[in-house]
C-alpha positions as CSV (number, residue, x, y, z in Angstrom):
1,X,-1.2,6.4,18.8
2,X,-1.5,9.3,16.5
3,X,-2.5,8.4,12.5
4,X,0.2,8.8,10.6
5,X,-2.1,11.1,8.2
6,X,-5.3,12.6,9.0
7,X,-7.5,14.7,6.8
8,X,-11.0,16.3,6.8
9,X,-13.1,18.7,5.1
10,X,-11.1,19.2,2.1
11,X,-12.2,21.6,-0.5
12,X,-10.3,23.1,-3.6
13,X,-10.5,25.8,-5.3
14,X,-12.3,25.0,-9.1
15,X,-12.7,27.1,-12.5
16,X,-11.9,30.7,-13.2
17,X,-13.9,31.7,-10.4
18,X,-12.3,29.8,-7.6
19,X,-15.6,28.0,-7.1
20,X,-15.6,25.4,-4.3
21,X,-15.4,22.0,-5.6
22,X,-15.6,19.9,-1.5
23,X,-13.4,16.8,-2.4
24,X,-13.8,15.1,1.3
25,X,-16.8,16.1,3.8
26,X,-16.5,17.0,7.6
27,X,-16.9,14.9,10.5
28,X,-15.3,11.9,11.8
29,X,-16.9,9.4,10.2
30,X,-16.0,10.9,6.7
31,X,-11.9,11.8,7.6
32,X,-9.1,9.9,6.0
33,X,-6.8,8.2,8.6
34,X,-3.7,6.7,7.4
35,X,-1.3,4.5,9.6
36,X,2.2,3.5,9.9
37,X,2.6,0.5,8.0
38,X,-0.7,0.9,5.9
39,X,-1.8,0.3,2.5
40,X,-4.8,1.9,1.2
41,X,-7.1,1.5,-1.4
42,X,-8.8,4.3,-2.4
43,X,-12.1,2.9,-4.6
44,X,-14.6,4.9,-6.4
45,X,-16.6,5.8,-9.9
46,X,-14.3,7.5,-12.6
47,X,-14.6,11.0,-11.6
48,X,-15.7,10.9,-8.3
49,X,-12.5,13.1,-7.2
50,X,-10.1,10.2,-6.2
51,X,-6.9,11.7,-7.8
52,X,-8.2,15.4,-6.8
53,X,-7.7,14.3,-2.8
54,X,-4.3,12.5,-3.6
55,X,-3.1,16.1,-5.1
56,X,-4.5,17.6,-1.9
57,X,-3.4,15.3,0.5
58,X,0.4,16.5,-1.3
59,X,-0.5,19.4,-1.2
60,X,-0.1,20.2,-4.9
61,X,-3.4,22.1,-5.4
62,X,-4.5,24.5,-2.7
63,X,-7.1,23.8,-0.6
64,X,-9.9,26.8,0.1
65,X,-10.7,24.5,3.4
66,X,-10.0,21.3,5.6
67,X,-7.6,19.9,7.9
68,X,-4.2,17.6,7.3
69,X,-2.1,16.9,9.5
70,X,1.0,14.8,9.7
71,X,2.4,12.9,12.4
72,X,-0.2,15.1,14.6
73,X,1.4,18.2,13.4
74,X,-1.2,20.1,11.3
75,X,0.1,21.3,7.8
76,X,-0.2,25.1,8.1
77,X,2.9,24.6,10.5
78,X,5.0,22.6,8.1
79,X,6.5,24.1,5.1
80,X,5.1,23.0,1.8
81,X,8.7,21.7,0.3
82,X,9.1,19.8,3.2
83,X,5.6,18.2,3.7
84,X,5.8,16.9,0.0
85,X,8.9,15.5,0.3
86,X,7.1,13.5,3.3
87,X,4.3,13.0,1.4
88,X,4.9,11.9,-1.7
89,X,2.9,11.9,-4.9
90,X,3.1,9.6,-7.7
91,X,0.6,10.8,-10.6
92,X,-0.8,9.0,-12.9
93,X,1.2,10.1,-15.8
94,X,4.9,9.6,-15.6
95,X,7.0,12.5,-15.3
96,X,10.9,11.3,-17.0
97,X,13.8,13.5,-17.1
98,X,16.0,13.8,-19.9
99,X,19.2,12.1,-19.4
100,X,19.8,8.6,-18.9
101,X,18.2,6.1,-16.2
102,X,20.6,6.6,-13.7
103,X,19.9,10.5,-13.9
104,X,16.6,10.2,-13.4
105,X,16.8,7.7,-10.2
106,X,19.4,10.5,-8.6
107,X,17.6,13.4,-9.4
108,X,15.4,14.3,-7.0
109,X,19.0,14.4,-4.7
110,X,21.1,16.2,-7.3
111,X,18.4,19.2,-7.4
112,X,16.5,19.6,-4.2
113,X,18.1,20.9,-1.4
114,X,15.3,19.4,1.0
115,X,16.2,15.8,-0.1
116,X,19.9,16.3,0.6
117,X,18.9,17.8,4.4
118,X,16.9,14.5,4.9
119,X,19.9,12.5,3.8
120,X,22.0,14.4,6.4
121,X,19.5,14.3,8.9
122,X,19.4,10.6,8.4
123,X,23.2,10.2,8.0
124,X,22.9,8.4,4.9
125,X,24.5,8.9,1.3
126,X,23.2,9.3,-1.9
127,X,21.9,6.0,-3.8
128,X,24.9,4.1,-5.3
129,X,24.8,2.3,-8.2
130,X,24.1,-1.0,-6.2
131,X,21.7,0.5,-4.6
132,X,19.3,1.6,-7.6
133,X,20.0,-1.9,-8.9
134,X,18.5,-3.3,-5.9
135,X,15.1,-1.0,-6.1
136,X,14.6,-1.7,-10.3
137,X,14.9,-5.4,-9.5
138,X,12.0,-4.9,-7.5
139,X,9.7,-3.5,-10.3
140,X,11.1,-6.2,-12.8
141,X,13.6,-3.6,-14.0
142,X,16.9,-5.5,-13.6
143,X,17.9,-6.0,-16.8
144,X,17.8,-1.8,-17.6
145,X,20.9,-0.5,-18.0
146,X,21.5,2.2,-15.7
147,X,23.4,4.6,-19.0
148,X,20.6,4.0,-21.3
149,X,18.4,6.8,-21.9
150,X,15.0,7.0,-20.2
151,X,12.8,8.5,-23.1
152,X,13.6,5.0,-24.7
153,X,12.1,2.9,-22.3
154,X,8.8,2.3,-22.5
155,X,5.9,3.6,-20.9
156,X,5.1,1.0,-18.1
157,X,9.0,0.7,-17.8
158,X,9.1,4.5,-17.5
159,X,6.1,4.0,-15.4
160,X,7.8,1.7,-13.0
161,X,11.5,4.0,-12.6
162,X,9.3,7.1,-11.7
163,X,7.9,4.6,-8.9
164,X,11.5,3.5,-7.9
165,X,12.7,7.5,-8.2
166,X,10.1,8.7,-5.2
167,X,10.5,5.6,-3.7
168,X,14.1,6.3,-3.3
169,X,13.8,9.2,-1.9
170,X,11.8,7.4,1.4
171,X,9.0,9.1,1.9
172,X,6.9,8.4,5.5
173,X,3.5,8.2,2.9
174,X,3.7,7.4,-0.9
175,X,-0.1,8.9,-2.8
176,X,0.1,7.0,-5.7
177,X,-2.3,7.4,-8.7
178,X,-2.8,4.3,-10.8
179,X,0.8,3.1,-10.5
180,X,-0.3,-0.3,-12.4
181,X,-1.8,1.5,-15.7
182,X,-0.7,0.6,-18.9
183,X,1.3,-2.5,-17.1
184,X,0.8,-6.4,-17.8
185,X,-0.6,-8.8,-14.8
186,X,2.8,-9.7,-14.3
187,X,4.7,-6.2,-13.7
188,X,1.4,-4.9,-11.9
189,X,1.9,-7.9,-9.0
190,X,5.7,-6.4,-9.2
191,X,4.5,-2.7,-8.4
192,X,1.7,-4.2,-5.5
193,X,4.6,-5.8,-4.2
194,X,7.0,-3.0,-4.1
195,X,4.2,-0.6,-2.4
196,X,3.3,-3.6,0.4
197,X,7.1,-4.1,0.8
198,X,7.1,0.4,1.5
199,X,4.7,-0.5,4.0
200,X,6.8,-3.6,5.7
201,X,9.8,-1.1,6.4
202,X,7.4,1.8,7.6
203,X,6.0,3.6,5.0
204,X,2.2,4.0,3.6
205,X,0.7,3.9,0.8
206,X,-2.5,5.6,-0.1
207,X,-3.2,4.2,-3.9
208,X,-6.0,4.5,-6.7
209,X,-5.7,1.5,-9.0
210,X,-8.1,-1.2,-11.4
211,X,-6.5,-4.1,-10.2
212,X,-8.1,-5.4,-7.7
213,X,-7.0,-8.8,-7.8
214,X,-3.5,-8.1,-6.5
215,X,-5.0,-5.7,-3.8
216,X,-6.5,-8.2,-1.7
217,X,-4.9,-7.4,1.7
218,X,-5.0,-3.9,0.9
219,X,-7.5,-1.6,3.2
220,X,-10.3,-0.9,0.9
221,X,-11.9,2.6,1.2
222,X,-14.9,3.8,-1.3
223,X,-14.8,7.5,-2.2
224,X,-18.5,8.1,-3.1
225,X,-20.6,11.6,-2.0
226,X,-18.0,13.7,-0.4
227,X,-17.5,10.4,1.8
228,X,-15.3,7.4,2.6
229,X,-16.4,3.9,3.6
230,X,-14.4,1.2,4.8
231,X,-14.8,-2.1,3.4
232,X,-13.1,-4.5,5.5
């Protein structure tokens, strides 16, 4: 069965110069496979390049080499707009619109034409109120008011409806970056729940994140040298 992800030889491009900086090394023995149903860990020393290959594996930064594909199909043959809206990123920072929670949970589908194609393609509606409901109980976000404005949440709430915002959107692989930062022990287990729950219903989840002790049956993979290495 094909991976659901596969990369190798990544390299952006880095400084004024466009200077290689080589994020994941050839050969099979160093390529990322991600499957169906998957959650990964991605481990590794602060600065070793960890949220660099999420942004690649996006495609959010360009890559001056290496190979991704999807599904088996490599990315030069599937449109950028469309391959991130497969592959989705959640960075480390939360990004909130202005406008009230609601708004931000429904935007991606009010404003980009490639998430209302998906919904047609799946024959499925936007969110209803019910529905969002449902996904912010899942983070420990149930008793958020879906009219109150965002920018008055706090940051690991606002943390958590960015999560529930991609996740809405049903991406086939979720790259997130630290999605328990900033969050108590308690709302952290919430978040590792939600991603492992992604996975149940057919999703993946590649993930960088310090909590280790709620990432137990996680796949563990060390980013050190240009290289991965499977733990267990």
């Amino acid at each position: 069965m094909l991976p659901l992800l596969y990369a190798e030889s990544i390299a952006l491009e880095r400084g004024v110069r466009e200077q290689r900086k080589i994020i994941l090394r050839g050969g099979s023995t160093c390529s990322l496979i991600v499957r169906t149903g998957e959650l990964v860990h991605l481990m590794g020393a602060s600065g070793c390049g960890k949220s660099s290959l999420l942004w690649a594996l996006a495609r959010m930064r360009p890559m001056t080499e290496g190979k991704l594909f999807l599904n088996g199909i490599p990315s030069f043959e599937i449109p950028v707009n469309h391959w991130r809206a497969e592959v989705a990123l959640l960075p480390q920072k939360n990004v909130v619109i202005a406008g009230t929670v609601e708004d931000n949970l429904l935007y991606p589908f009010k404003n980009f034409q490639i998430q209302q194609e998906r919904l047609q393609s799946r024959q499925e509606y936007i969110p209803s109120p019910p529905d969002l409901r449902l996904a912010m109980q899942r983070v420990g976000l149930q008793d958020v008011a879906l009219e109150r404005e965002a920018s008055s949440l706090s940051g690991g709430q606002q943390n958590r409806l960015t999560l529930v915002r991609v996740l809405l959107t049903k991406p086939q692989v979720l790259l997130a970056d630290e999605p328990t930062a900033g969050l108590d022990d308690k709302s952290a287990k919430l978040v590792i729940d939600c991603l492992q729950h992604f996975c149940e219903t057919g999703g993946a989840v590649i993930l960088t994140s310090h909590v280790h002790h709620h990432l137990l049956q996680a796949r563990k993979v060390v980013f050190e040298g240009h290289g991965l290495f499977q733990l267990n």
